[in-house]
Each structure stands twice: as C-alpha cells, then as structure tokens.
C-alpha positions, -999 to 999 in steps of 0.1 A, spaced: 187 28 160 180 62 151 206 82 127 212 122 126 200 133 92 196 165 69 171 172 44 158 196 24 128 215 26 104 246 10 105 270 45 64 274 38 62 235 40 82 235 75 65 265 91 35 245 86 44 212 104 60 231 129 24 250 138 10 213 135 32 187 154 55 196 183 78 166 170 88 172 136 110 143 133 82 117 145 59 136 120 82 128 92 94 94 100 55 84 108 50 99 71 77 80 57 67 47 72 30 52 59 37 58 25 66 31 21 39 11 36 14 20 8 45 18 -18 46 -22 -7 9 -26 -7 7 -13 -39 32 -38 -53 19 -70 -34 -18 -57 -52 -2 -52 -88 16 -90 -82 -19 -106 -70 -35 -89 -100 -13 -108 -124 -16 -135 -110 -55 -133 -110 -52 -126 -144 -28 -152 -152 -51 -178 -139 -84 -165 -148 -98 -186 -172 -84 -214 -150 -104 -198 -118 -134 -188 -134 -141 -224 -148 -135 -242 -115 -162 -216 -104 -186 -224 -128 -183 -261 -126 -186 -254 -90 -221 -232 -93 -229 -258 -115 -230 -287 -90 -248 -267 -67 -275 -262 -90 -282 -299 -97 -310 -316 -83 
C-alpha cells in the first residue's frame, strides 16, 4: 500500500528529475529501494567477512591439508 508523503528537496535537484523521468515518485522510490538494497548488501558482506576472518586459520588449514592430498602420489 502506497502512503502520501512530503519531503524536502534543493529546487535545482527537482528541476532536474523532472527533465529526466515523467514519474518522479517511481524515480524516487526505485532509488530508495536500490540503495536500501545496497545498505543490506553491504551489511550481509561486512558479517561474511568476520566470519571469514573468524575462521581463517581454521579454513585455510583444511585447504592446505586438502591441496596436500591431492598432491600425493
């Protein structure tokens, strides 16, 4: 469901997305979504990092013991 609104804006930074986009509402909304996308993204990279890093030692072991048995004769 869609809800009425009001915000604020410079009039030089509305002039130009109303030359750009006949819809200025789905221009912002679509804006909105992308970078609360990109807000989450960043978050679910910064938890996998420390996890990665967390774990490293653990991870990079198992892949050496791993490259290890596939060098054996």
């Amino acid at each position: 469901m869609k809800v009425k609104t009001s915000i604020t804006l410079e009039r030089e930074l509305l002039e130009a997305i109303d030359e750009r986009y006949p819809n200025r509402s789905e221009f912002i909304e679509r804006l909105i979504r992308k970078e609360l996308w990109e807000e989450r993204k960043r978050e679910w990279e910064a938890r996998d990092a420390e996890l990665y890093a967390r774990h490293a030692e653990e991870l990079n072991t198992q892949a050496l013991e791993s490259l290890e048995d596939q060098t054996e004769p």
